[in-house]
matplotlib code that plots the C-alpha trace (Angstrom):
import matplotlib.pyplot as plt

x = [8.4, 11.7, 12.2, 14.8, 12.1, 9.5, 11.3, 12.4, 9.3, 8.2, 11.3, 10.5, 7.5, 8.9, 10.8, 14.3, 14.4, 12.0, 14.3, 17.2, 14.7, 12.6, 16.4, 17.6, 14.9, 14.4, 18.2, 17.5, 14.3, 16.7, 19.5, 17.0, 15.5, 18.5, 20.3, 16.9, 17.6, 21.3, 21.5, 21.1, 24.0, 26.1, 25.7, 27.0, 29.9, 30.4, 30.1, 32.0, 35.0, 34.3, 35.1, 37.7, 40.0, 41.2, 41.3, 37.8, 35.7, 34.9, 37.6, 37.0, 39.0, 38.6, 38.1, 38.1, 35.0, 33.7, 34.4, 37.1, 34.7, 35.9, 33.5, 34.1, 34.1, 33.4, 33.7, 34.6, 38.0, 39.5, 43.3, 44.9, 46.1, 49.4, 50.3]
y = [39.6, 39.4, 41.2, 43.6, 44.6, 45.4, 47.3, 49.3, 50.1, 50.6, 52.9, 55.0, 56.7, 57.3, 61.2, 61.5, 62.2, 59.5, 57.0, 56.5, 55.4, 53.3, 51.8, 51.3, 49.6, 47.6, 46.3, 46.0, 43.7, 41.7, 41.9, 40.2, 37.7, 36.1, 35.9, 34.0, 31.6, 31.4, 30.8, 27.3, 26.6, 29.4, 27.8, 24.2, 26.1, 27.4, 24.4, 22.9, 25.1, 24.4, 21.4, 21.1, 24.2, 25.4, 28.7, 30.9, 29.9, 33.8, 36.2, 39.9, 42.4, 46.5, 48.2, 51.7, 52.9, 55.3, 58.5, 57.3, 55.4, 52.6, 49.5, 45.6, 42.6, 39.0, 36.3, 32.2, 31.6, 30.1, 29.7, 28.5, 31.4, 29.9, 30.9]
z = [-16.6, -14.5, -11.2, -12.4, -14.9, -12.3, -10.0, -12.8, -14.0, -10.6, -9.8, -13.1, -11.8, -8.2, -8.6, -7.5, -4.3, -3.2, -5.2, -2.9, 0.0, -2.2, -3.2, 0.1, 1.8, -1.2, -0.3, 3.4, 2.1, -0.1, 2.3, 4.8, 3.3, 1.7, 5.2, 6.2, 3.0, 3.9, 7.7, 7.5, 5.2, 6.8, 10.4, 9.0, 7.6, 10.8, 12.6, 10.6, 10.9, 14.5, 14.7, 11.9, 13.0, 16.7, 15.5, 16.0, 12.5, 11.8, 11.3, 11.6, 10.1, 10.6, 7.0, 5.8, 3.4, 1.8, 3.4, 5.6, 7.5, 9.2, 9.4, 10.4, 7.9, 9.0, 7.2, 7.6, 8.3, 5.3, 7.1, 10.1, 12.1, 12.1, 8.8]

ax = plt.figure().add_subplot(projection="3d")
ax.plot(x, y, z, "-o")
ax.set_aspect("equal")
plt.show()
């Protein structure tokens, strides 16, 4: 039985109003546990970049979302800053 399945099933007896918190902490769960499985190959692309680049390896942007709120976005540097 796949995972989608069972949260499903488990998501079709919780009512309405107690499905948006069941939701969001399972995302904040998920969220988590692949940064755990990630950080190792996220901090060799970082050092990486380090070494590779002058330039700072993570660029942050400001963004506007939902609701005109404004949030900031990082990500690896995939250009110089010179261009």
């Amino acid at each position: 039985m796949s995972p989608r399945l069972l949260l499903l099933l488990f998501l079709s007896w919780v009512s309405d109003m107690h499905y948006i918190h069941v939701k969001r902490l399972f995302d904040y769960i998920l969220a988590f546990i692949l940064f755990l499985l990630l950080l190792p190959l996220m901090s060799c692309i970082y050092l990486i970049l380090k070494i590779v680049y002058d330039d700072p390896p993570i660029f942050t942007q400001r963004r506007v979302g939902l609701y005109s709120k404004t949030f900031l976005l990082f990500k690896f540097r995939s250009m110089s800053s010179a261009t």
